[in-house]
N, C-alpha and C positions, 0 to 999 in steps of 0.2 A: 331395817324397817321395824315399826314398834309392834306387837302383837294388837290382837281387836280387843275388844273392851270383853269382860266375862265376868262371872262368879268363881271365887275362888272358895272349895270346903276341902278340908283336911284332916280325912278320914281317923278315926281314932279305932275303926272296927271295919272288918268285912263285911260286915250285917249292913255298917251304916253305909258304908262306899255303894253297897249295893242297892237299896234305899232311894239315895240319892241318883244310882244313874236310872233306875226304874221308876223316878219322879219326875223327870227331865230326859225329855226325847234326844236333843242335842248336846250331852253333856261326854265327856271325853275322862277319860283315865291316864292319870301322871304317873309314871313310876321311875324311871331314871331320867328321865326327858329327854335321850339324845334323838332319839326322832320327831318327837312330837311340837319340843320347842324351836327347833327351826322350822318347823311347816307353821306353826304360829307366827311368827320375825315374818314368813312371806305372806303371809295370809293368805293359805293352803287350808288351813285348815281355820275355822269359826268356831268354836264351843261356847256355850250359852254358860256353861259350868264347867270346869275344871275341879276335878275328884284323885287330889293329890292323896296315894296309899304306900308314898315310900316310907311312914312312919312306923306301918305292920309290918309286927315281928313274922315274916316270909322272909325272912332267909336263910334259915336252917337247913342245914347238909345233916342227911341220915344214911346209913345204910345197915338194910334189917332185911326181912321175909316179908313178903307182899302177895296178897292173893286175887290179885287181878288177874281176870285171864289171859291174857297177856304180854303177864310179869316173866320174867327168867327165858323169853324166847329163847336162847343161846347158852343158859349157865344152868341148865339144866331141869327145865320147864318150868311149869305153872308155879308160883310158890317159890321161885327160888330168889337169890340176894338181889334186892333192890335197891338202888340208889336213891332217894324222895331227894329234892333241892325245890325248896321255897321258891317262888314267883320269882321273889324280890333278890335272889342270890347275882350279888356284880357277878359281869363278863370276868373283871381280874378277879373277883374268886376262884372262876372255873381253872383259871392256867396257874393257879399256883396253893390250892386247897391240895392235902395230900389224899386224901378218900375218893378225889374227883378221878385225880389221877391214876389210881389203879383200880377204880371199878368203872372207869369211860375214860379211857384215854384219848382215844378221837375227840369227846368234847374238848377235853382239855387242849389239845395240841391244836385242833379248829378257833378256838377262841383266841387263842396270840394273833391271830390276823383279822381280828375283828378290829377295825378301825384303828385308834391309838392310843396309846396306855390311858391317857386321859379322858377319852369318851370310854373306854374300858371301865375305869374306875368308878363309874357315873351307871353305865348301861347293865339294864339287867335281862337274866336272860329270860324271863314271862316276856318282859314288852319287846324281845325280838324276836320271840315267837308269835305273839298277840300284831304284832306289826306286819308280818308275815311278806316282807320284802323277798324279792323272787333272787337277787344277788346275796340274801344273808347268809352267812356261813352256819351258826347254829340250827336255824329249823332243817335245812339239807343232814344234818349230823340226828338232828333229833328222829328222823324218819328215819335212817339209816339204820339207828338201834331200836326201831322198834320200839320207841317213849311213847309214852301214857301222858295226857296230861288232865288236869282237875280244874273245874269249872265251877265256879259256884256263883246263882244267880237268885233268884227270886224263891223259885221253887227247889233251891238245895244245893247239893252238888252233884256234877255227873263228871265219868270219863269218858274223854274218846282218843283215840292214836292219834298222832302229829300227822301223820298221812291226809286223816279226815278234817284234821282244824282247819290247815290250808286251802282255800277254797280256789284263790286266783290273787291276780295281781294285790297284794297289799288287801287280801280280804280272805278273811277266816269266819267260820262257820260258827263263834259264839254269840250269841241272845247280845241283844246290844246292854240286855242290864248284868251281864255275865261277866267278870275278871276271873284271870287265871290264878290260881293259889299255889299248885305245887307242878312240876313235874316227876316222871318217876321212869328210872331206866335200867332196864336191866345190865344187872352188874357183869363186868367179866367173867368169865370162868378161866381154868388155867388152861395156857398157852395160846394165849389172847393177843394180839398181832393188829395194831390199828395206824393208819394213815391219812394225814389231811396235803392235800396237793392242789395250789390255786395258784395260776398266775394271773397279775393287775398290773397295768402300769407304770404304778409308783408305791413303796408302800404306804400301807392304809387308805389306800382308792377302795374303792369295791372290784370286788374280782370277775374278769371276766368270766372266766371258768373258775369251779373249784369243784375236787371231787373227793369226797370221803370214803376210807373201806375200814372193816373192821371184818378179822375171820378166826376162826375159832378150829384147835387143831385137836385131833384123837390120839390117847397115847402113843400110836403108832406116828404121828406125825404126819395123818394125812386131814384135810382141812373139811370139818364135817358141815362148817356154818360161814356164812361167810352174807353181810348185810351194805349196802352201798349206798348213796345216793349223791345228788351234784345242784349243785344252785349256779344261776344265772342259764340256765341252759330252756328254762320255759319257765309259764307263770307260776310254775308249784316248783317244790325241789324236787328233784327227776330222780324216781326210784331204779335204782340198777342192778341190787341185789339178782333180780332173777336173770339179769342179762350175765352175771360174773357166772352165773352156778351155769348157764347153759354155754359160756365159752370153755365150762372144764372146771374152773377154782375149787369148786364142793368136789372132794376125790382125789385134789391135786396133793402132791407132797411137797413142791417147790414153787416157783414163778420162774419157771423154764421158757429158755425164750419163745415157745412156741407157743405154751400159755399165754405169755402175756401178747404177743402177736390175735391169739384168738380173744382178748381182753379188749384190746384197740381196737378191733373189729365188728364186737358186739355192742361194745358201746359207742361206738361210731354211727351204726345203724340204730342205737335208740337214740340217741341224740336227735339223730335226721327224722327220724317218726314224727319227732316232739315237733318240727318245723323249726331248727334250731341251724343255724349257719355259721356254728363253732363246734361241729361236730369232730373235728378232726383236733381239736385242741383235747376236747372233753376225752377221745379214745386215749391219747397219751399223757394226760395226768392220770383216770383211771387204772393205766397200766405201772406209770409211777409207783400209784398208792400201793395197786395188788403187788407187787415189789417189796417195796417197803414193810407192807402190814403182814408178808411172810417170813418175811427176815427176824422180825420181833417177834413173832410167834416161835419162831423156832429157835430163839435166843432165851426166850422165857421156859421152852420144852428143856434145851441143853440147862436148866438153871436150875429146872425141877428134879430132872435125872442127877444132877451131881448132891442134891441134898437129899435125894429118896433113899441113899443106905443110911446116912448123919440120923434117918429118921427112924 
């Protein structure tokens, strides 16, 4: 199908994209277009205007000090190493940038299952957060780590957590003359241990279940942090951090079978809260992940211990 008939403007500034969508009630934000122009092709979607901003320089990868309150949940509070990635940063940036990959590893290893290298190459990851699809693998990961993201609209720019952007199905809580500019996450710290675990299908379908962990261990090697979440499991992506820390993970030294037993447990029973009838998929990728993301952690501890005399 053809898309409906619209205005096309091609933003040269944040000011003016902003501008324009605060001049036009039904006017719509382009940025990679893997979701927006197929809901065009069905016509799903109408836009009076189309405010294409993949031309702004938004895709810059930083990592520096950041003094949001809270920046560094896990690498060492308030203030500590941050990640910034531009709006505009591709899905294949995330899986194969080297700063992604060792200050959010979970992004990175979540993003290879996002779709297919070629909506990959296309898709950025503002508009799969701003999209806020309840199966997307990114916003479940960005809640996970406790990301920031940056909103700039009429009246400025504000922050709020990935938690609060998500509001419900395929709807987030920005000002409609609002795009998203940067996110910001806190970086690893050492002996950092992360996992992405989805089954779908076929690949590149969307995933039935998929569940992210990421946990953070103390010299001694027992795991002081530890942040989780799962998409497709309800209309936001389902926090389960607290549900790992109360089946044991926070304190734990391994993924003993008994842990992970109480792993599949806890998040079995969050999943069924959520009114979710894959709860029993969601316990056992969870326990997967927390597997996985202890293994790495303590592959990363055995790697620090063999260079700490070298140093």
């Amino acid at each position: 199908m053809k898309p409906p008939a619209f205005e096309y403007v091609g933003a040269t500034s944040v000011a003016e994209a902003v501008a324009v969508l605060a001049s036009e009630e039904d006017a719509k934000v382009l940025a990679g277009g893997q979701s927006l122009l197929p809901l065009l092709a069905l016509r799903l979607a109408r836009p009076s205007r189309l405010v294409d901003i993949g031309r702004l320089r938004l895709d810059e990868i930083e990592l520096g000090p950041d003094d949001s309150p809270a920046a560094g949940a896990y690498a060492g509070g308030a203030g500590g190493p941050t990640l910034r990635l531009g709006a505009l940063t591709r899905q294949r940036r995330l899986e194969t940038d080297a700063a992604v990959g060792r200050a959010a590893p979970l992004l990175r290893e979540a993003a290879r299952y996002v779709g297919h290298p070629a909506t990959r190459n296309r898709g950025t990851l503002g508009g799969s957060l701003a999209h806020a699809d309840p199966a997307a693998e990114l916003p479940a990961v960005a809640v996970a780590l406790d990301a920031l993201v940056v909103a700039t609209g009429p009246d400025g720019s504000r922050q709020l957590t990935c938690a609060e952007l998500v509001e419900g199905y395929f709807t987030t809580t920005l000002e409609p003359a609002e795009i998203l500019t940067e996110i910001r996450v806190p970086a690893a710290g050492p002996r950092h241990g992360a996992a992405w675990s989805e089954w779908a299908p076929r690949a590149g379908d969307f995933a039935e279940v998929g569940v992210g962990v990421a946990l953070e261990l103390d010299a001694h090697g027992v795991c002081h942090w530890v942040g989780a979440a799962a998409c497709s499991v309800a209309s936001v992506p389902l926090v389960l951090g607290p549900a790992l820390a109360e089946a044991g993970v926070v304190g734990a030294e391994s993924a003993a079978p008994a842990l992970l037993r109480a792993v599949a447990q806890s998040v079995k029973e969050a999943a069924s809260a959520a009114g979710d009838d894959k709860a029993e998929l969601a316990a056992l990728l969870a326990a997967r992940s927390v597997a996985d993301a202890f293994e790495r952690a303590q592959r990363d501890r055995a790697r620090l211990d063999q260079a700490e005399p070298a140093a």
